[in-house]
Predicted model as a PDB file, atoms N, CA, C, CB and O in Angstrom, pLDDT in the B-factor column:
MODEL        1                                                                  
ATOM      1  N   UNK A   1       0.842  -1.171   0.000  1.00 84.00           N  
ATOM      2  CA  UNK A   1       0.000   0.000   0.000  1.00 84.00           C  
ATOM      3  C   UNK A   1       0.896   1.246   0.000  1.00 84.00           C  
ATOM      4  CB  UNK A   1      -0.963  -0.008   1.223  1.00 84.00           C  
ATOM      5  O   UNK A   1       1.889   1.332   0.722  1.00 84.00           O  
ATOM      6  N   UNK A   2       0.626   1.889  -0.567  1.00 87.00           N  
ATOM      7  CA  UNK A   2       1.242   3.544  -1.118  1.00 87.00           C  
ATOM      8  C   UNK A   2       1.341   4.042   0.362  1.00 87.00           C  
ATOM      9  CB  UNK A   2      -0.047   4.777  -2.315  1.00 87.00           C  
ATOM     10  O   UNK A   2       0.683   3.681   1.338  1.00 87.00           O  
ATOM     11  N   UNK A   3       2.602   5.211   0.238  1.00 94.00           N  
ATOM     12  CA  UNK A   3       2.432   5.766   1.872  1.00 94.00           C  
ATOM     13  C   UNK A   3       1.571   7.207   1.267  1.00 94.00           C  
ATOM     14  CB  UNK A   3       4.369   6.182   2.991  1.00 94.00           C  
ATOM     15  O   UNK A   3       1.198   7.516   0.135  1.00 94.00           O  
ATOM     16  N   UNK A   4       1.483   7.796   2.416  1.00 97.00           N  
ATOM     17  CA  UNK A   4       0.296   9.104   2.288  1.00 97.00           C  
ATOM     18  C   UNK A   4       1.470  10.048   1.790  1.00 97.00           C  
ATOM     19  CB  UNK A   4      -0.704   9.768   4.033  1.00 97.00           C  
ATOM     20  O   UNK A   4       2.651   9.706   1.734  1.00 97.00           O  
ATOM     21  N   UNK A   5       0.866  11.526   1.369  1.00 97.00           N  
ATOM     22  CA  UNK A   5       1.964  12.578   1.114  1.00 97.00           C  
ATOM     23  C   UNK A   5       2.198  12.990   2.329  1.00 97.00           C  
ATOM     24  CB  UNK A   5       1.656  13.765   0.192  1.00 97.00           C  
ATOM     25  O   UNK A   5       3.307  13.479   2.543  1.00 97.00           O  
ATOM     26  N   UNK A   6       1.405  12.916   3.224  1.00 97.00           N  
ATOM     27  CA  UNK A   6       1.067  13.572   4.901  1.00 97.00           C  
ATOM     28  C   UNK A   6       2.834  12.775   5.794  1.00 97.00           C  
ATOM     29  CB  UNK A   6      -1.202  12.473   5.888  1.00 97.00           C  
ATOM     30  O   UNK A   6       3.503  13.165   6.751  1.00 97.00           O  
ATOM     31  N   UNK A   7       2.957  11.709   4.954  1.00 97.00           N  
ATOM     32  CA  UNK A   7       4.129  11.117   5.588  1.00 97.00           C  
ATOM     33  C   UNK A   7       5.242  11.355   4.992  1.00 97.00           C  
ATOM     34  CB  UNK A   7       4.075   9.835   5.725  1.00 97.00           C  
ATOM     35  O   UNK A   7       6.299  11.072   5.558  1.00 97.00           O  
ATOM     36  N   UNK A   8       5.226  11.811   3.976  1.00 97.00           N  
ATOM     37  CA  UNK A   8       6.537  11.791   3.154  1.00 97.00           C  
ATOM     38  C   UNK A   8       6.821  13.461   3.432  1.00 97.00           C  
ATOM     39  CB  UNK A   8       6.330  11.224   1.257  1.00 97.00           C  
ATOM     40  O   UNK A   8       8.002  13.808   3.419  1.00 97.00           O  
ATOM     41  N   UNK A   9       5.896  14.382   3.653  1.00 97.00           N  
ATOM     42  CA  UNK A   9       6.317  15.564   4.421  1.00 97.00           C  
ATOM     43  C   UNK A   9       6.824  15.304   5.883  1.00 97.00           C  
ATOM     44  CB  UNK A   9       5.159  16.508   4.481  1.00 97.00           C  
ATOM     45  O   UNK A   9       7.563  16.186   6.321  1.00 97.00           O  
ATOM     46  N   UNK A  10       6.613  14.470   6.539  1.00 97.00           N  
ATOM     47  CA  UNK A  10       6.725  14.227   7.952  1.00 97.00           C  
ATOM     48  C   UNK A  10       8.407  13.852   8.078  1.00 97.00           C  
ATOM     49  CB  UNK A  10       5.589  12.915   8.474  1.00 97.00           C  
ATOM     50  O   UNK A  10       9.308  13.973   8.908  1.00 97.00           O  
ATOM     51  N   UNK A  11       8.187  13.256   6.530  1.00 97.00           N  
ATOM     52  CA  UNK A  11      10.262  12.673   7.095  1.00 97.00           C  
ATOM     53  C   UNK A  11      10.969  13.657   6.627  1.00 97.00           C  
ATOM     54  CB  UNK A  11      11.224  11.012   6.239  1.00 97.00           C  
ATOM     55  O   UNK A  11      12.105  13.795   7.084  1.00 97.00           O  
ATOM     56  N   UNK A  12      10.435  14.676   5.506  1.00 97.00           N  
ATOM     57  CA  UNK A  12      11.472  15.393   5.368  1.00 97.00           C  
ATOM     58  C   UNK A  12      11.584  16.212   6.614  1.00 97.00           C  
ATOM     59  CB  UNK A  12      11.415  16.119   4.168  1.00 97.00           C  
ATOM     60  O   UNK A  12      12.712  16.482   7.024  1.00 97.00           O  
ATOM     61  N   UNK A  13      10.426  16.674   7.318  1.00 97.00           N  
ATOM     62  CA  UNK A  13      10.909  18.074   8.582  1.00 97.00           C  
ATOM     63  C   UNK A  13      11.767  17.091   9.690  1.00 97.00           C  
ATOM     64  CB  UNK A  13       9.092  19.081   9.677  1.00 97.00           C  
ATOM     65  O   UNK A  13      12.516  17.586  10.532  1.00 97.00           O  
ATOM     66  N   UNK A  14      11.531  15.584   9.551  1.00 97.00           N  
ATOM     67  CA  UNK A  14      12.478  15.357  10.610  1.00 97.00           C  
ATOM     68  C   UNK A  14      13.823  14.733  10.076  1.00 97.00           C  
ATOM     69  CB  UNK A  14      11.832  14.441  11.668  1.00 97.00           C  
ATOM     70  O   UNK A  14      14.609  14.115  10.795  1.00 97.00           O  
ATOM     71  N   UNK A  15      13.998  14.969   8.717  1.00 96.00           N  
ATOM     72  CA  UNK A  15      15.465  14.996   8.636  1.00 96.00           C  
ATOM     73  C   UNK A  15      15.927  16.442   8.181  1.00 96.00           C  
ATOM     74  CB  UNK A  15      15.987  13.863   7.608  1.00 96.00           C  
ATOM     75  O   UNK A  15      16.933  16.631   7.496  1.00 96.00           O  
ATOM     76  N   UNK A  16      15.073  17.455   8.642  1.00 96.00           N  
ATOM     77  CA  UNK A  16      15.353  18.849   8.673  1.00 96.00           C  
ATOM     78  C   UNK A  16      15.430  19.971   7.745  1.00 96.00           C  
ATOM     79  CB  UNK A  16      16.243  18.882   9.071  1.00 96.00           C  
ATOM     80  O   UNK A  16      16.022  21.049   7.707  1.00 96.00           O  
ATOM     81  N   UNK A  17      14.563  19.283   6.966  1.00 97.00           N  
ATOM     82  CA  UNK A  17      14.181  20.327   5.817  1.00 97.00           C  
ATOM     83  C   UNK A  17      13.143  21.269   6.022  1.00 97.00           C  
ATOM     84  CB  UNK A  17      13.771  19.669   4.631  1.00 97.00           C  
ATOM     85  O   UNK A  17      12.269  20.935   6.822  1.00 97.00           O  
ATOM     86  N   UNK A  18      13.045  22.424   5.445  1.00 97.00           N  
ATOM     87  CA  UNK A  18      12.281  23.228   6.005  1.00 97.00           C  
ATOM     88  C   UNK A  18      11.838  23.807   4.891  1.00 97.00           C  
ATOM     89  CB  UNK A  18      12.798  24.013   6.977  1.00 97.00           C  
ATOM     90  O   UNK A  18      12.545  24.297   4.010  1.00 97.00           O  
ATOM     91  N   UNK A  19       9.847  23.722   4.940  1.00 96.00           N  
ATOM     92  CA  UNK A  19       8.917  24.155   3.795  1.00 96.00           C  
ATOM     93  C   UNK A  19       9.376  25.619   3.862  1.00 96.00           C  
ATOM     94  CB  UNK A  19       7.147  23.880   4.019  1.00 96.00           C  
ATOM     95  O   UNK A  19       9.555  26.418   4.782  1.00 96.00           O  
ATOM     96  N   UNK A  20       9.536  25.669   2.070  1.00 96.00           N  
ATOM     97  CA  UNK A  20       9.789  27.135   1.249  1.00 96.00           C  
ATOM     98  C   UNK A  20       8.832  27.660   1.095  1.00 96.00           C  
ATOM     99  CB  UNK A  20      10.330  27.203  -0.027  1.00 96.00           C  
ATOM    100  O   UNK A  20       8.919  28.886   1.161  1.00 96.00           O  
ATOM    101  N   UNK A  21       7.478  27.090   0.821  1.00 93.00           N  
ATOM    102  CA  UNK A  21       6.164  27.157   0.269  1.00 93.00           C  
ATOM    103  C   UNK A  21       6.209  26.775  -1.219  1.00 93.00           C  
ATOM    104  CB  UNK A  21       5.576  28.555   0.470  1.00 93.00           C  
ATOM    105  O   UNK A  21       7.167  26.284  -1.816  1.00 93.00           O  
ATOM    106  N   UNK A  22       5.165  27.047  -1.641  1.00 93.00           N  
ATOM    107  CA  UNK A  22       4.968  26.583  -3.089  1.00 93.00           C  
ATOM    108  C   UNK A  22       3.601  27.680  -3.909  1.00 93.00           C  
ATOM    109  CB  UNK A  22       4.448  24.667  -2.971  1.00 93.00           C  
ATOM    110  O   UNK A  22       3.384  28.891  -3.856  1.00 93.00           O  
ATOM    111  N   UNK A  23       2.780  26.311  -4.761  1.00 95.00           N  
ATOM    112  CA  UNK A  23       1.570  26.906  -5.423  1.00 95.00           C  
ATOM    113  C   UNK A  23       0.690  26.063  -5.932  1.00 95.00           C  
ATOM    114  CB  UNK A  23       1.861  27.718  -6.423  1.00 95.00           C  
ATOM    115  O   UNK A  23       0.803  25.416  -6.973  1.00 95.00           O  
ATOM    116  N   UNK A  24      -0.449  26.086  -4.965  1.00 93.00           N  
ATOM    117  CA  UNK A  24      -1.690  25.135  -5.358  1.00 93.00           C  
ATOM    118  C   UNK A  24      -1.287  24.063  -4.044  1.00 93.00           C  
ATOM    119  CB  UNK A  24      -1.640  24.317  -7.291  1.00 93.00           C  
ATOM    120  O   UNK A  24      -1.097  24.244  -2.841  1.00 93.00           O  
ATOM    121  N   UNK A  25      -1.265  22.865  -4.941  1.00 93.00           N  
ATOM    122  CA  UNK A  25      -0.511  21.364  -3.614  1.00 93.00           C  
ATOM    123  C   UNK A  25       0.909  21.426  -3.625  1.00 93.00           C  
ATOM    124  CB  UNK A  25      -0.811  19.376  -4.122  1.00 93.00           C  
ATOM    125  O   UNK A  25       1.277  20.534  -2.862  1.00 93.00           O  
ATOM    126  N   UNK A  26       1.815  21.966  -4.054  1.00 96.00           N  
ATOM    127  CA  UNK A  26       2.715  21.800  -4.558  1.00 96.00           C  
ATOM    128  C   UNK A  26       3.736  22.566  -3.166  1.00 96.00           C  
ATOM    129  CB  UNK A  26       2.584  22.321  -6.099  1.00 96.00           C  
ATOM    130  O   UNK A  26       3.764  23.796  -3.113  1.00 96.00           O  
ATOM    131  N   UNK A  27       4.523  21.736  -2.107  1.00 96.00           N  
ATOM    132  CA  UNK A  27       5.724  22.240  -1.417  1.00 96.00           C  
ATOM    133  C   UNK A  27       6.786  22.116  -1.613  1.00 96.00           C  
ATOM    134  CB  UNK A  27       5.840  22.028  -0.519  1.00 96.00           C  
ATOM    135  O   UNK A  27       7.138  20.937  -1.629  1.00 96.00           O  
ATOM    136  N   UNK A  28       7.945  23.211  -1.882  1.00 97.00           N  
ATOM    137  CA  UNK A  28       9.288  23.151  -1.789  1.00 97.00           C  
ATOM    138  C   UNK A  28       9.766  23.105  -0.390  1.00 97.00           C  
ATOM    139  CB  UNK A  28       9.838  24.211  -2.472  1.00 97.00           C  
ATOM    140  O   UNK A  28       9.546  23.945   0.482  1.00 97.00           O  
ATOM    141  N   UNK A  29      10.415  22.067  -0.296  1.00 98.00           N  
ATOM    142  CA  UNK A  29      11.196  21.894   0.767  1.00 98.00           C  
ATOM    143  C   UNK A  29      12.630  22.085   0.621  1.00 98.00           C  
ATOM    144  CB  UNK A  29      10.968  20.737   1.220  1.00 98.00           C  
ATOM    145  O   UNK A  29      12.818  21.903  -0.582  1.00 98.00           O  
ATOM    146  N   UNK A  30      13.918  22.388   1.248  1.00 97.00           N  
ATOM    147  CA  UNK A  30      15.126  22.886   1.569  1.00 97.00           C  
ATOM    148  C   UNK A  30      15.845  22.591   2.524  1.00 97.00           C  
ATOM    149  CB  UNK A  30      15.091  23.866   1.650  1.00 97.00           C  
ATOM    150  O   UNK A  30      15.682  22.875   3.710  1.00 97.00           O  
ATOM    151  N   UNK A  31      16.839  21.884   1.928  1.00 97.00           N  
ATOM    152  CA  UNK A  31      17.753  21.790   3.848  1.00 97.00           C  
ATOM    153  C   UNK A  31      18.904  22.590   3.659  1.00 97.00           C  
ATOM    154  CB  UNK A  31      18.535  19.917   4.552  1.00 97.00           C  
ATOM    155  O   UNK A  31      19.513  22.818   2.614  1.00 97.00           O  
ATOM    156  N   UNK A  32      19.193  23.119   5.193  1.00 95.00           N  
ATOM    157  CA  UNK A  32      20.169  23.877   4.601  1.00 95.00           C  
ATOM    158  C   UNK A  32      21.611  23.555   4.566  1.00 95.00           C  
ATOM    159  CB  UNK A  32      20.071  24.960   5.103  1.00 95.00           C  
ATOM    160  O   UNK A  32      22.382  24.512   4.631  1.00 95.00           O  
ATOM    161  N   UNK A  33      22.152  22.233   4.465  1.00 94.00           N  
ATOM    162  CA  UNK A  33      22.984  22.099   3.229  1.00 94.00           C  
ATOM    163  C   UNK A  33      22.927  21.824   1.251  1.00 94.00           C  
ATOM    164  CB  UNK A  33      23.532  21.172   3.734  1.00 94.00           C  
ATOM    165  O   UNK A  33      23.507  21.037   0.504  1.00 94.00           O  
ATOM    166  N   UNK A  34      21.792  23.067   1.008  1.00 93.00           N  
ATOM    167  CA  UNK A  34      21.507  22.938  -0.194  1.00 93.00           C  
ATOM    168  C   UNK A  34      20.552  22.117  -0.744  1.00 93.00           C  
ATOM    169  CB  UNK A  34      22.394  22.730  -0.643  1.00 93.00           C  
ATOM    170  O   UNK A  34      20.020  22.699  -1.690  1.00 93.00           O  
ATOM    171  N   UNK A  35      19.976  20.701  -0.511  1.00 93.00           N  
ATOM    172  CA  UNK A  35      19.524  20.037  -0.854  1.00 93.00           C  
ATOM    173  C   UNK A  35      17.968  20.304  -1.129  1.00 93.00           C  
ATOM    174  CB  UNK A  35      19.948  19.278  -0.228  1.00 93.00           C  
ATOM    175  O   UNK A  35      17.286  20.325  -0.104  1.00 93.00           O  
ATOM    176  N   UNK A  36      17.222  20.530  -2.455  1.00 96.00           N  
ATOM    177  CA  UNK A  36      15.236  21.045  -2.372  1.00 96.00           C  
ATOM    178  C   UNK A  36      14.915  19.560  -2.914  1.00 96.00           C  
ATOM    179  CB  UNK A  36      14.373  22.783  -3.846  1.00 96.00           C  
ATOM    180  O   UNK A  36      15.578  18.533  -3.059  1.00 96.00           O  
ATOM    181  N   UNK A  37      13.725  19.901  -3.119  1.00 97.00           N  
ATOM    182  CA  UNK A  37      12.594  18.588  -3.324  1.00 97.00           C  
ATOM    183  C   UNK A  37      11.253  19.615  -3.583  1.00 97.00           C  
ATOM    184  CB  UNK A  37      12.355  17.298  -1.599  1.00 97.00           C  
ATOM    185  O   UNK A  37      11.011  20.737  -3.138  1.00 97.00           O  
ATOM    186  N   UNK A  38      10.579  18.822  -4.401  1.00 96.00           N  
ATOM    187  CA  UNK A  38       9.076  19.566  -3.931  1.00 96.00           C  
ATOM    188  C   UNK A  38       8.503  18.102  -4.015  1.00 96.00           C  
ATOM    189  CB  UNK A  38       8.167  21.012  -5.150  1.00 96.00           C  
ATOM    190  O   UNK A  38       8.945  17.086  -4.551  1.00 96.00           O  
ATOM    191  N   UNK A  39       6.927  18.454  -3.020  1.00 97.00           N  
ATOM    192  CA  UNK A  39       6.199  17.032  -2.910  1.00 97.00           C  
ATOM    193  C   UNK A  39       5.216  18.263  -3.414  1.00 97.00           C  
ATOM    194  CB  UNK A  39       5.979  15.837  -1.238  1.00 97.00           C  
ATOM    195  O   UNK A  39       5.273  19.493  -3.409  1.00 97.00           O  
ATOM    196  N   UNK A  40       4.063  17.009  -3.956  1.00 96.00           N  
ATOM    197  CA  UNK A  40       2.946  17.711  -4.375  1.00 96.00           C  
ATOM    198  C   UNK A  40       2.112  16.908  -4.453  1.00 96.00           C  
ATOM    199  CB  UNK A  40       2.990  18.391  -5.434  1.00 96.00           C  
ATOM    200  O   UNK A  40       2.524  15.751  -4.531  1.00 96.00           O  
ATOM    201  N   UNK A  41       0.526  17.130  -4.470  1.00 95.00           N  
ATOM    202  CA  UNK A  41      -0.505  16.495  -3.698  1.00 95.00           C  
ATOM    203  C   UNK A  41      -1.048  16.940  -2.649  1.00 95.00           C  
ATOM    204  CB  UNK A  41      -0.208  15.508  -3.358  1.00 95.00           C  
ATOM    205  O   UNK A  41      -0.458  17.949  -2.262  1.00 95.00           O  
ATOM    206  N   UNK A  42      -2.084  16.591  -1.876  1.00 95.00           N  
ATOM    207  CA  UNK A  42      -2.955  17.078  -0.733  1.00 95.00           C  
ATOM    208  C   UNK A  42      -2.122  15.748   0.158  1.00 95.00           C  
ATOM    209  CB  UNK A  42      -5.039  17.067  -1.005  1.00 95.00           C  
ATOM    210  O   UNK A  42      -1.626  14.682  -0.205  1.00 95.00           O  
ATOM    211  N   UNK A  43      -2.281  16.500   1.600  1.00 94.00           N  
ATOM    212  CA  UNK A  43      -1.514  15.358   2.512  1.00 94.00           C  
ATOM    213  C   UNK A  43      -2.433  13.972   2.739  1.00 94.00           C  
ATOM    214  CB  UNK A  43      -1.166  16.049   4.139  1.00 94.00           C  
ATOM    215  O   UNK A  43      -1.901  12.868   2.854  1.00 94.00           O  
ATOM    216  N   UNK A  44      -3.592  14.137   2.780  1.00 95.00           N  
ATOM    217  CA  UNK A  44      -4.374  13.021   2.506  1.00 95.00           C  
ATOM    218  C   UNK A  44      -3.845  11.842   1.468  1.00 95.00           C  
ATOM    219  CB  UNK A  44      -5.592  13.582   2.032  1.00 95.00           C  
ATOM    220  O   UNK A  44      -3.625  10.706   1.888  1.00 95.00           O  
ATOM    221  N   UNK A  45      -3.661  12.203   0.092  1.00 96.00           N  
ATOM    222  CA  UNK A  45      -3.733  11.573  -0.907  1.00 96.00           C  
ATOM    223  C   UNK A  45      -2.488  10.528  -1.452  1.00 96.00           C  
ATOM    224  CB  UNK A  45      -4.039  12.528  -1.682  1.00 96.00           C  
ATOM    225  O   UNK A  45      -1.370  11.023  -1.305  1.00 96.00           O  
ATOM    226  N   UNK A  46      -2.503   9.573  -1.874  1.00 96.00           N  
ATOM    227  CA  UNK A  46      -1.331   8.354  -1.727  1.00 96.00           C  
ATOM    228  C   UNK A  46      -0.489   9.478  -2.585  1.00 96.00           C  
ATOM    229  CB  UNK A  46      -1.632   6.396  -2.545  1.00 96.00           C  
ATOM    230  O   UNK A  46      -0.745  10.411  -3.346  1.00 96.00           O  
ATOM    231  N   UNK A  47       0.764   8.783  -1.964  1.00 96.00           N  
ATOM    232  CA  UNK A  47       1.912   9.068  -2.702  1.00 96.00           C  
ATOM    233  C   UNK A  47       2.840   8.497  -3.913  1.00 96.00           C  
ATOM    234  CB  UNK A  47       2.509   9.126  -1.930  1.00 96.00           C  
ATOM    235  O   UNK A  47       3.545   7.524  -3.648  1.00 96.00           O  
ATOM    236  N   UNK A  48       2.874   8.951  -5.002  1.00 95.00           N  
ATOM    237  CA  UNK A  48       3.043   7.982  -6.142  1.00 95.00           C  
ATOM    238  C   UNK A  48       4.389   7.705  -5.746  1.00 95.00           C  
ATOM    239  CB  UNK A  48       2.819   8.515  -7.737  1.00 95.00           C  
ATOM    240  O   UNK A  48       4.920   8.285  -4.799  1.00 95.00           O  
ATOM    241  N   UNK A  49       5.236   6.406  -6.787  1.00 95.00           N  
ATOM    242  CA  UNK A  49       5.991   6.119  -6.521  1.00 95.00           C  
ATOM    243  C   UNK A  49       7.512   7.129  -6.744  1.00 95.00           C  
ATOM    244  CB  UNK A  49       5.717   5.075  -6.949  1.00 95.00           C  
ATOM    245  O   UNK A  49       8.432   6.996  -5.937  1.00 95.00           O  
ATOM    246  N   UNK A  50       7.576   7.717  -7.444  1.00 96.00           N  
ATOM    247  CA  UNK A  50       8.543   8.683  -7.797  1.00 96.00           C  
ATOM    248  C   UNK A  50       8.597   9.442  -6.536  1.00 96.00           C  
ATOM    249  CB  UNK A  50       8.196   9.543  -9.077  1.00 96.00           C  
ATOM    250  O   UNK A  50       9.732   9.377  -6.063  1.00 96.00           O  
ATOM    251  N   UNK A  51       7.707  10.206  -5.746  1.00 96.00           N  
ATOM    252  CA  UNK A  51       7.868  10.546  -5.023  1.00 96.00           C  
ATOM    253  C   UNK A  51       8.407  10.174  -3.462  1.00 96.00           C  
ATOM    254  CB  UNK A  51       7.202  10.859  -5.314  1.00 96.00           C  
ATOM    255  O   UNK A  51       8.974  10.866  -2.617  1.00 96.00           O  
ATOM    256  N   UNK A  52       8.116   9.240  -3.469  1.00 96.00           N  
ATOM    257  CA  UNK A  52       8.868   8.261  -2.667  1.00 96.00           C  
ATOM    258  C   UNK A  52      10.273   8.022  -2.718  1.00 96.00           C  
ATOM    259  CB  UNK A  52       8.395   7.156  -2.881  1.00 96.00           C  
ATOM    260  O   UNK A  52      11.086   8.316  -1.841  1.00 96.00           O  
ATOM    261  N   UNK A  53      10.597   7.215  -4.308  1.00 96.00           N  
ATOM    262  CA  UNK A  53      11.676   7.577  -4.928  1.00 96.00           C  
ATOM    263  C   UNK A  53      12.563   8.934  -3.826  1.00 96.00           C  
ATOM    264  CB  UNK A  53      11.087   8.062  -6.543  1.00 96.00           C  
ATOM    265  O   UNK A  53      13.217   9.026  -2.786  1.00 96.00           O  
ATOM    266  N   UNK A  54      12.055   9.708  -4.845  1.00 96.00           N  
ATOM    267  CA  UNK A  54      12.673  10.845  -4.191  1.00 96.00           C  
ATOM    268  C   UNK A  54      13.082  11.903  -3.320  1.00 96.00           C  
ATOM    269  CB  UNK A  54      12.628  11.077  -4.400  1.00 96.00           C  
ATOM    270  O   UNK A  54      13.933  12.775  -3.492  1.00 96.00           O  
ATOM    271  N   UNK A  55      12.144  11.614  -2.125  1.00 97.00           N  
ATOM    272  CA  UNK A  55      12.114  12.025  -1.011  1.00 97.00           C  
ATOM    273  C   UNK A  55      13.358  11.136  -0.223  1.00 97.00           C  
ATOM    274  CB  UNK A  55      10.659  11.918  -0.522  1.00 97.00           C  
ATOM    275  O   UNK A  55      14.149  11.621   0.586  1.00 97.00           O  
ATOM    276  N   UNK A  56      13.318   9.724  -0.672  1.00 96.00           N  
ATOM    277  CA  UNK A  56      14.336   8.920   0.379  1.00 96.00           C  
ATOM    278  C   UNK A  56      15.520   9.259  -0.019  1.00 96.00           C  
ATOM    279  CB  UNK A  56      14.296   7.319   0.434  1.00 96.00           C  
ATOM    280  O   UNK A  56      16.475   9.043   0.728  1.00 96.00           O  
ATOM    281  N   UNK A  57      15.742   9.979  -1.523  1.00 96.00           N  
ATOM    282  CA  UNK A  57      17.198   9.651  -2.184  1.00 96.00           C  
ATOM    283  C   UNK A  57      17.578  11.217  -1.567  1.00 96.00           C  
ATOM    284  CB  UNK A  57      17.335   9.288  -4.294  1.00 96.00           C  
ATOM    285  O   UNK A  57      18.795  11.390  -1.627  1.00 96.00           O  
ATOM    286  N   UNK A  58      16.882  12.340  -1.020  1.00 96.00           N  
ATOM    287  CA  UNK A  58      17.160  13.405  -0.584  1.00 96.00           C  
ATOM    288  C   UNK A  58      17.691  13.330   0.374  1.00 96.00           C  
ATOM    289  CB  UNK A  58      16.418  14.071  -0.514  1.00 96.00           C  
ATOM    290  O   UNK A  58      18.848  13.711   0.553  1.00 96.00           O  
ATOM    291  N   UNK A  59      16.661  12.607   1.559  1.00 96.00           N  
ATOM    292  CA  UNK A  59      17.024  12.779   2.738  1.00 96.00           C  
ATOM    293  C   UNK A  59      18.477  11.712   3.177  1.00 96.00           C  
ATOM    294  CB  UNK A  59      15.668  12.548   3.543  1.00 96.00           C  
ATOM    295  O   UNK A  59      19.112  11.812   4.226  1.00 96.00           O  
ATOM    296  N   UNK A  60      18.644  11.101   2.490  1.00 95.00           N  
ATOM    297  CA  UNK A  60      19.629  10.008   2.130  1.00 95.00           C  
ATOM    298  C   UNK A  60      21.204  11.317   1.534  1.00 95.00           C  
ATOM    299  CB  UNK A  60      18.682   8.669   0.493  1.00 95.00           C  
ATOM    300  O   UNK A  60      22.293  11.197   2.095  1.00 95.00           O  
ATOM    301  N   UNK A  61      21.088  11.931   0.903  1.00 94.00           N  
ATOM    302  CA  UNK A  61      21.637  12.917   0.420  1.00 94.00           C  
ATOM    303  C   UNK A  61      22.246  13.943   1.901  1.00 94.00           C  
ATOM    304  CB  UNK A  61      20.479  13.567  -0.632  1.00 94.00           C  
ATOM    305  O   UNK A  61      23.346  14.430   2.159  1.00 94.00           O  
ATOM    306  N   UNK A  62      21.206  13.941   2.469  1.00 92.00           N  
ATOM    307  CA  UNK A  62      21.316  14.988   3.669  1.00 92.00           C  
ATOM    308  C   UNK A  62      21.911  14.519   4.629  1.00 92.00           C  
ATOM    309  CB  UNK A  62      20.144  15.482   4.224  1.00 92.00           C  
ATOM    310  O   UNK A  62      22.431  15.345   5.378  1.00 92.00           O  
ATOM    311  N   UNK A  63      22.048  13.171   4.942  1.00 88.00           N  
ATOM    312  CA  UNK A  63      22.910  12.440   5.957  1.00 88.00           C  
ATOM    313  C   UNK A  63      24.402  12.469   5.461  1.00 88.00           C  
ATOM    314  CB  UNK A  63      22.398  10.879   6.152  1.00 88.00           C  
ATOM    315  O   UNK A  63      25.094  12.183   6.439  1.00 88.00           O  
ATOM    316  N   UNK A  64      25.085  12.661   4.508  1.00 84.00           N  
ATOM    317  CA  UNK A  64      26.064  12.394   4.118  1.00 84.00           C  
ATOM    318  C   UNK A  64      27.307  13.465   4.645  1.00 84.00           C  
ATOM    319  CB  UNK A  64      25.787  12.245   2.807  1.00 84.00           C  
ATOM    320  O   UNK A  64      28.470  13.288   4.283  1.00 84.00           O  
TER     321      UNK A  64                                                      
ENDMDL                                                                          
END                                                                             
């Protein structure tokens, strides 16, 4: 089962990225060693797989 967008925002603020804002569903997130992302979607709504994808390969990025 798909995770929610509601969660895939949840890991980025706790590996310390911090919402830029955006437009419409759409959040830029930022850590500040450089690293953005945007998720997009309502936090309710499943999260496709790319996004997933790419949220882990960020925050994965940010540990380094």
């Amino acid at each position: 089962m798909p995770r929610k967008v509601r969660q895939l925002i949840a890991d980025l603020e706790h590996a310390g990225f911090l919402n830029r804002g955006g437009k419409g569903s759409h959040r830029n997130y930022q850590h500040p060693k450089g690293m953005r992302v945007t998720v997009s979607g309502r936090p309710g709504a499943d999260a496709l797989p790319y996004q997933e994808k790419q949220v882990r390969i960020r925050i994965e990025e940010s540990t380094r």
